[in-house]
C-alpha positions as CSV (number, residue, x, y, z in Angstrom):
1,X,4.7,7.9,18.4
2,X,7.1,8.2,21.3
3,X,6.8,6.4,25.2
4,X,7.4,8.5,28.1
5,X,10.4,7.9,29.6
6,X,9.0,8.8,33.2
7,X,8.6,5.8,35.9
8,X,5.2,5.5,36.7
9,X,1.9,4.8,35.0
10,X,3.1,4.1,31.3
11,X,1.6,6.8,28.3
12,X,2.1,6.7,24.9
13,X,2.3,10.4,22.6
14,X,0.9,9.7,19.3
15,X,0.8,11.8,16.6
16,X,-3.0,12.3,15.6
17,X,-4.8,14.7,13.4
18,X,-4.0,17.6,14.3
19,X,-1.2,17.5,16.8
20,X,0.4,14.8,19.4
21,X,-2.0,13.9,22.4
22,X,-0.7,11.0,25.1
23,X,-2.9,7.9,25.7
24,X,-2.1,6.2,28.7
25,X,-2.2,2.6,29.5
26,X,-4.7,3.1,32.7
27,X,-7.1,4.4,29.4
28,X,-6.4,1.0,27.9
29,X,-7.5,-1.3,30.9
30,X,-10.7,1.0,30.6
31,X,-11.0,0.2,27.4
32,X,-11.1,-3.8,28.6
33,X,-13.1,-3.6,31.7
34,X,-15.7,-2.1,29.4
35,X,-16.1,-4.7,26.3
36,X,-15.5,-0.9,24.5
37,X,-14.3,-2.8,21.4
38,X,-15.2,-5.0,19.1
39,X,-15.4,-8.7,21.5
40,X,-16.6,-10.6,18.3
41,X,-13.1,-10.5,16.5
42,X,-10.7,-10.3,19.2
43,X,-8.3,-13.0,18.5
44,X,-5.0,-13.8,19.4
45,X,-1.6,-12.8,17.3
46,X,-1.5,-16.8,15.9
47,X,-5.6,-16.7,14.8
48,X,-7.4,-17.9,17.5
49,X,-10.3,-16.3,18.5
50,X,-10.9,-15.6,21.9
51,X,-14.3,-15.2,23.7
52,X,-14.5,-12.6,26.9
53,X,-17.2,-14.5,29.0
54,X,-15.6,-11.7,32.2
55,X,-13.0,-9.4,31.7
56,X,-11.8,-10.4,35.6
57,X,-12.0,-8.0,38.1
58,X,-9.7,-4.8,37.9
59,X,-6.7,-5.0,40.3
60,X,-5.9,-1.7,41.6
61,X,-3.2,-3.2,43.4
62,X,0.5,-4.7,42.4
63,X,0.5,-7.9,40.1
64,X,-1.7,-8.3,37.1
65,X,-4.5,-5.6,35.9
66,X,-7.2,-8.0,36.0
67,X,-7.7,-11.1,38.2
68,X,-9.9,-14.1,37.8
69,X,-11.0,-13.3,34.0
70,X,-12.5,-16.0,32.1
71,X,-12.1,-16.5,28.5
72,X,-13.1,-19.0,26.4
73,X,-10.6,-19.7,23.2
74,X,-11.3,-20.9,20.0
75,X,-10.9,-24.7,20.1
76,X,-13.8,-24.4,23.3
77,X,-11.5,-24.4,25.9
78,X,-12.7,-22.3,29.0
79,X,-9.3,-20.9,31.1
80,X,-9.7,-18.9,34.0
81,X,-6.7,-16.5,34.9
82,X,-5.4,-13.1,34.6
83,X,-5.0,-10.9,32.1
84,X,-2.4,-8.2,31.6
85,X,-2.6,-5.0,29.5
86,X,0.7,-2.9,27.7
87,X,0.3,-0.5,25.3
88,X,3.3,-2.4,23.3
89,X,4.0,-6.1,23.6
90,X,7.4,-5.7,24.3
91,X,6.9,-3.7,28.0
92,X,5.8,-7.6,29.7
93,X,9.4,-7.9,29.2
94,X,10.7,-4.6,30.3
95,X,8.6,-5.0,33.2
96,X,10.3,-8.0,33.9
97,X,6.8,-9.9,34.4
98,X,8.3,-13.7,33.3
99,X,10.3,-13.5,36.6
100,X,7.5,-12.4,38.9
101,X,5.2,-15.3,40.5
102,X,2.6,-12.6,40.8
103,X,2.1,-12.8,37.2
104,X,2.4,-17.2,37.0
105,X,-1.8,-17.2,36.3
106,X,-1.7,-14.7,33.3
107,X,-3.6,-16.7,30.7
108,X,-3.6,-13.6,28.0
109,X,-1.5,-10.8,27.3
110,X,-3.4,-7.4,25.8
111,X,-1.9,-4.9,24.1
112,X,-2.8,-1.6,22.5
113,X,-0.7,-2.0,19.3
114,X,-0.1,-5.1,17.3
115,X,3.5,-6.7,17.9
116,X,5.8,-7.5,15.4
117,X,5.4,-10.9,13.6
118,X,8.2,-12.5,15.9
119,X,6.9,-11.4,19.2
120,X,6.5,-14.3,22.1
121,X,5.0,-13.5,25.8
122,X,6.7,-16.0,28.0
123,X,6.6,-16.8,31.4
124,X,8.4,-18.5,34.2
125,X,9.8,-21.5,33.0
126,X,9.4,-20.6,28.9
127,X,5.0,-20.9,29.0
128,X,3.7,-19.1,25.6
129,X,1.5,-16.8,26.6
130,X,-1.2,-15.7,23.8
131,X,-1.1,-12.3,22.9
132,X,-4.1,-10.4,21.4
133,X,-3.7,-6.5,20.0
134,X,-6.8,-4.4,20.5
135,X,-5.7,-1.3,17.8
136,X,-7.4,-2.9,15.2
137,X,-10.9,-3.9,17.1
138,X,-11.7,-0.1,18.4
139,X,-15.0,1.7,17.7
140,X,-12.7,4.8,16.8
141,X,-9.7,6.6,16.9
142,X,-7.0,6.8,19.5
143,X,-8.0,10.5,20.0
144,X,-11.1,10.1,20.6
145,X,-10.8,7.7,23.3
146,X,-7.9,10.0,24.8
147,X,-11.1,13.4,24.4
148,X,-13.9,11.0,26.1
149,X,-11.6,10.0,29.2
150,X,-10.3,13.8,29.8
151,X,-14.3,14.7,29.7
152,X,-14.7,12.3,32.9
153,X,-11.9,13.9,34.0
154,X,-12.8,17.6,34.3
155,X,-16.4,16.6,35.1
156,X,-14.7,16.4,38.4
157,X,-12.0,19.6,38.2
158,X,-12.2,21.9,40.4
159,X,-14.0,24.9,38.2
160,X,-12.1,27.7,39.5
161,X,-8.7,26.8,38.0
162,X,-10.8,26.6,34.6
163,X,-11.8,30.3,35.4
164,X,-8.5,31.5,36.4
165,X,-6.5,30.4,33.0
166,X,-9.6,32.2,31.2
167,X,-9.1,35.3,32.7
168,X,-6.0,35.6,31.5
169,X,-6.7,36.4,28.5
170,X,-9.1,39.3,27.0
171,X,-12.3,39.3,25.7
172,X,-11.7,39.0,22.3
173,X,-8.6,36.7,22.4
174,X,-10.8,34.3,24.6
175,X,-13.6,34.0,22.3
176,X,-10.7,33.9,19.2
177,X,-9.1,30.9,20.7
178,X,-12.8,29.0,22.1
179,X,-13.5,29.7,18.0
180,X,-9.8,28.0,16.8
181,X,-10.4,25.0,19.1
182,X,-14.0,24.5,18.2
183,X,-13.0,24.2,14.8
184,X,-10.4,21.6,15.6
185,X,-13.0,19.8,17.5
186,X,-15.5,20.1,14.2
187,X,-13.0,19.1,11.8
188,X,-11.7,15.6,14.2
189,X,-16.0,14.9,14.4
190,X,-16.2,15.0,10.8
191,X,-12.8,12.9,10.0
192,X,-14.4,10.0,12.5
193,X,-17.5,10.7,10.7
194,X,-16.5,9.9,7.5
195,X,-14.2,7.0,8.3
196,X,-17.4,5.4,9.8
197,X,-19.7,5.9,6.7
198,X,-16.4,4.4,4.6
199,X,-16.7,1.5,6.9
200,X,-20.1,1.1,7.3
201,X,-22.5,2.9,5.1
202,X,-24.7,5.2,5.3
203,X,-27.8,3.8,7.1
204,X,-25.4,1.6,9.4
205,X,-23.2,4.4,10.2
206,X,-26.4,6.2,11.6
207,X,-27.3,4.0,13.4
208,X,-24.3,3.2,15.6
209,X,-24.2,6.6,15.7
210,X,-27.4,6.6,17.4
211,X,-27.2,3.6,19.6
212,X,-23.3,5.1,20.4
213,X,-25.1,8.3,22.1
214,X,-27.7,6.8,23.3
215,X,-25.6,4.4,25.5
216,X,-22.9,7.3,26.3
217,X,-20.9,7.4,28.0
218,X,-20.8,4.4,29.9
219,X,-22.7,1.9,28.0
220,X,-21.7,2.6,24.5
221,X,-19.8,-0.3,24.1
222,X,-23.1,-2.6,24.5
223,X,-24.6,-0.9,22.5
224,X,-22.8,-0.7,19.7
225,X,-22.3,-4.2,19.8
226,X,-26.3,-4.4,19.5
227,X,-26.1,-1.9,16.6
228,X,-23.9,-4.2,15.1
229,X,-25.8,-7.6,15.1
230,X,-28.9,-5.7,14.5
231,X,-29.8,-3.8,11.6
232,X,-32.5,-1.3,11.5
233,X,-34.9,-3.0,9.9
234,X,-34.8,-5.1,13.0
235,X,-35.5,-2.8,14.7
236,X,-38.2,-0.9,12.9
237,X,-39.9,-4.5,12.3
238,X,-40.4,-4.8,16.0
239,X,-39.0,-8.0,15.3
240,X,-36.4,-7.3,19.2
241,X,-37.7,-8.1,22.3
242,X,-35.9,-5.5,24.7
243,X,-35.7,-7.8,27.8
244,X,-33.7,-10.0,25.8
245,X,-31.8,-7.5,24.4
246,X,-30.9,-5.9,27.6
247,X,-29.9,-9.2,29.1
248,X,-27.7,-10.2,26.2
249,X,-25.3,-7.6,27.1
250,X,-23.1,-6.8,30.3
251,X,-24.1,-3.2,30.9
252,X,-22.7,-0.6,33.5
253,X,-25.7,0.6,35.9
254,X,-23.1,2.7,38.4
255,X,-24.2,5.9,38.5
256,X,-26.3,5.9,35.5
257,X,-29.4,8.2,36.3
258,X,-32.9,6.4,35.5
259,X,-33.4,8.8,32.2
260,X,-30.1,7.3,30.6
261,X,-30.9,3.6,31.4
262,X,-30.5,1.2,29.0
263,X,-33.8,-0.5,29.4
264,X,-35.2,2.5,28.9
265,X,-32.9,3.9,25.9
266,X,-33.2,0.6,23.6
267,X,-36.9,1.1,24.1
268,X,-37.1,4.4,22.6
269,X,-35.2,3.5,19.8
270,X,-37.1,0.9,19.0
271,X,-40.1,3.4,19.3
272,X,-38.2,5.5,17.6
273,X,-37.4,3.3,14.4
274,X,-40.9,1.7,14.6
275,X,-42.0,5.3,14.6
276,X,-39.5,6.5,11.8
277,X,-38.0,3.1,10.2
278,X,-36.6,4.6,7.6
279,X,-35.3,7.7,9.5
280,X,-31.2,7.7,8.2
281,X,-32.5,8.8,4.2
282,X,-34.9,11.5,6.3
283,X,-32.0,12.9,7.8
284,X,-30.5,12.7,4.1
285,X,-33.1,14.8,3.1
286,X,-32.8,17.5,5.8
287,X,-29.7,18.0,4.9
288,X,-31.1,19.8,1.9
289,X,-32.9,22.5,3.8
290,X,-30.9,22.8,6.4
291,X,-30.0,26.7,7.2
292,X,-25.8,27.9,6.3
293,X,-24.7,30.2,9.1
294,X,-21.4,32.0,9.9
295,X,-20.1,31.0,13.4
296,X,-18.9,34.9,13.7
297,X,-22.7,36.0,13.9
298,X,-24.2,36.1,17.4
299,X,-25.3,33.2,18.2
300,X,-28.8,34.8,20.2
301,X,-29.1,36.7,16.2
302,X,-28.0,33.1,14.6
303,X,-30.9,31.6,16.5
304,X,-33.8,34.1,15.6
305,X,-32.8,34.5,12.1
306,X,-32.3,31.1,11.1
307,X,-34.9,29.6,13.7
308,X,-33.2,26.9,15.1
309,X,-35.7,26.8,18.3
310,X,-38.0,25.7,15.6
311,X,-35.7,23.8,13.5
312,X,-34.6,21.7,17.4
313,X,-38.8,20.8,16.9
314,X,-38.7,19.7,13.6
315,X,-35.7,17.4,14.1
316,X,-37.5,15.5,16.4
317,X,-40.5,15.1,14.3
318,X,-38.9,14.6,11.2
319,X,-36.2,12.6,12.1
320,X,-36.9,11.3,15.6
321,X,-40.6,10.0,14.9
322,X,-41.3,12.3,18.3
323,X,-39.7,10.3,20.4
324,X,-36.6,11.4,21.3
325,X,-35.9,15.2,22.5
326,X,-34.1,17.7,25.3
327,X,-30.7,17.4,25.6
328,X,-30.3,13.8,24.1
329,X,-31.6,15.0,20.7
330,X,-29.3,17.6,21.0
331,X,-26.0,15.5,21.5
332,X,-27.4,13.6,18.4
333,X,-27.6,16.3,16.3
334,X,-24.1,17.5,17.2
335,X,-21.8,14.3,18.1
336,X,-23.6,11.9,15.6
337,X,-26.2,14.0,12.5
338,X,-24.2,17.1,11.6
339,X,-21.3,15.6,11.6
340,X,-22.3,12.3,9.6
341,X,-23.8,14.9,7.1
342,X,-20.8,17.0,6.4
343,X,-19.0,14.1,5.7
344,X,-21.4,12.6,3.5
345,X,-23.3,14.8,1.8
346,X,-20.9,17.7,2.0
347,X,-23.4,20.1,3.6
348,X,-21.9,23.7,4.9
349,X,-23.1,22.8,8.6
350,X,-20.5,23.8,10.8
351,X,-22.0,27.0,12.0
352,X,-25.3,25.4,12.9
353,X,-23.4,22.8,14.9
354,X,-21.5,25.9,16.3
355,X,-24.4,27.8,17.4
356,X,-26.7,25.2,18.5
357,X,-28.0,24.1,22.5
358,X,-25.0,22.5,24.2
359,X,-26.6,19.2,25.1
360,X,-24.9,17.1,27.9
361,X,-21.4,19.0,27.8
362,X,-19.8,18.6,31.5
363,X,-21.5,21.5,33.2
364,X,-18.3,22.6,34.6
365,X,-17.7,23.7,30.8
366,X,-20.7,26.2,30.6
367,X,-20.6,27.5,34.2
368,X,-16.6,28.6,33.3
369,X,-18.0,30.0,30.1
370,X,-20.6,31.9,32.2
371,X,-18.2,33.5,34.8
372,X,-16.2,34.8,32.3
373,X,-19.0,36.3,30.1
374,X,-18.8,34.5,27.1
375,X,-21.8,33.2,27.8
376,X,-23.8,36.2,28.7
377,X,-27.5,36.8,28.8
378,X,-29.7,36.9,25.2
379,X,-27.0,37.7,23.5
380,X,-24.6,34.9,24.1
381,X,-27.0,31.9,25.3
382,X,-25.2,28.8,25.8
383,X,-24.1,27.1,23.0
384,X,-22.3,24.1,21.8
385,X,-19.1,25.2,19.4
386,X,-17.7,27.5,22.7
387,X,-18.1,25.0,25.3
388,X,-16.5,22.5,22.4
389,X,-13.4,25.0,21.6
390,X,-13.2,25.2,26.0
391,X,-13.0,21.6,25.5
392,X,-10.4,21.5,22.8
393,X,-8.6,24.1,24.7
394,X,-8.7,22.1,27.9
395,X,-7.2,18.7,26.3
396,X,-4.2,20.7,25.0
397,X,-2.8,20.9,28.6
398,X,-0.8,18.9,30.2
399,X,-2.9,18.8,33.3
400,X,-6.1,18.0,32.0
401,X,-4.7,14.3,31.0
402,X,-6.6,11.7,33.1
């Protein structure tokens, strides 16, 4: 892992799977304004746990990132203050912060990576500030959070400089290189995959997946944190009482259409597990029937051979009790089921995940793939492992970095 040396807003290159992608410290204050981690063990480098009762409102402007939070720490006391985000401990210092009055009210220093054992935030005057790393206490990798913030990004690029660097290549190096990337893509979704199921289990690790999805992108973290203190057969029970559940959480409404509202989403999948309770070991057993295909077939072919139009119906039925379809049950089945399955049961599903609908992909990913004809007509519908490998292709440059 390396720190750019540039003046400006400070990035971190990290080594991940399968090559280095940066991860910049605006990504981190994200991260916080969110709740996207996990609140119930944040604690600070000495032991104390700290409570978020606000995160503080996000200063865009000099001094800290986050006035005004309020925090409750372990032995009950409530502080009101600021809070300050680094990617490493020791920048507060290269920053020069301790000599700054504008930073006199930070009550908690946040950092991406845990200091070393000896590390102490002071400031003005020699005041201990506490410390708390937030590595440890994220729902997944470091890549993944760097994939999810360059998708908000080019949801708003402008689409004719996606078109331009396609046409620079020919037809069949284009669709060789969307294939190499999608791949890559598959490969990182199974790794987080399996980590989950080590960490969780299997019937757990469906779940957050599901809740994870439902609430993307911008309320996953709630969610997950509901997926967490309640365990399917909660759920399926109807033991939950959504109003409460909804206003046990901070959620973000901004921009959120009506379909993907969270009210609305925890109600369907408590339909949905009342419906199908024990709906993680039906999945287990699709995976058995499930159809092997070779991504290099046409996907329109792929389709009529194997059925999938049929096999989109079935999933919702079988797994979904009915109540969960489009587009949604489309990002399940390829951001949270196929993957979860290869990496638990082993199943040979990579080329269904490749040929299948696209789901919510940023639509500036399928109208580039249209322009240039790799989606074209019956023969090359839409599908999700191009607009993936576009993805993957997208997040190697430079400029795509939000």
């Amino acid at each position: 892992m390396t720190r750019s040396a540039n003046p400006g807003p400070a990035v971190a290159e990290i080594q991940g799977l399968y090559g280095p992608f940066t991860f910049s410290e605006k990504l981190l204050q994200q991260i916080w304004a969110r709740g996207d981690f996990d609140r119930s063990r944040l604690a600070t480098t000495d032991g104390r746990r700290v409570g978020v009762l606000h995160p503080g409102r996000w200063n865009a402007l000099g001094g800290p990132d986050f006035k005004e939070a309020r925090l409750r720490f372990e032995d009950g006391e409530v502080v009101q203050g600021d809070v300050e985000l680094h990617l490493h401990a020791d920048d507060w210092a290269a920053h020069r912060h301790a000599a700054d009055p504008a930073y006199d009210r930070v009550r908690l220093h946040v950092v991406l990576f845990p200091p070393a054992a000896a590390h102490r935030t002071t400031a003005g005057e020699g005041r201990l500030i506490p410390v708390a790393a937030l590595l440890p206490l994220l729902h997944c990798d470091l890549e993944e959070y760097a994939a999810e913030a360059a998708v908000e990004h080019l949801a708003g690029r402008p689409i004719d400089r996606i078109i331009t660097a396609l046409r620079e290549l020919t037809e069949p190096e284009l669709r060789a290189e969307l294939r190499a990337h999608s791949e890559r893509r598959w490969r990182q979704k199974v790794h987080f995959a399996r980590l989950r199921v080590a960490r969780l289990g299997w019937t757990a690790a469906c779940q957050h997946a599901a809740l994870e999805i439902l609430g993307y992108r911008f309320n996953r973290a709630p969610m997950l944190r509901l997926a967490a203190k309640h365990p399917l057969a909660e759920w399926a029970g109807g033991r939950l009482d959504g109003e409460r559940l909804f206003a046990d959480e901070n959620w973000s409404l901004q921009g959120v259409r009506p379909a993907n509202h969270p009210r609305r989403r925890l109600r369907q999948y408590a339909a949905w597990a009342g419906q199908a309770p024990d709906w993680p070991a039906r999945l287990e057993r699709v995976a058995r029937q499930l159809p092997v295909i070779a991504c290099t077939m046409d996907t329109a072919a792929a389709r009529r051979e194997h059925r999938l139009t049929k096999w989109r119906e079935d999933m919702t039925g079988l797994v979904c009790g009915g109540v969960i379809g489009g587009t949604r049950l489309d990002n399940l089945v390829c951001d949270g089921w196929l993957p979860l399955l290869a990496a638990h049961t082993g199943a040979d599903v990579h080329g269904l995940w490749h040929h299948w609908f696209p789901g919510d992909l940023p639509p500036v990913l399928v109208r580039a793939l249209r322009d240039v004809g790799v989606f074209a007509g019956r023969k090359h519908p839409a599908s999700h492992g191009p607009a993936q490998g576009l993805l993957g292709r997208l997040l190697a440059l430079d400029d795509t970095r939000a």
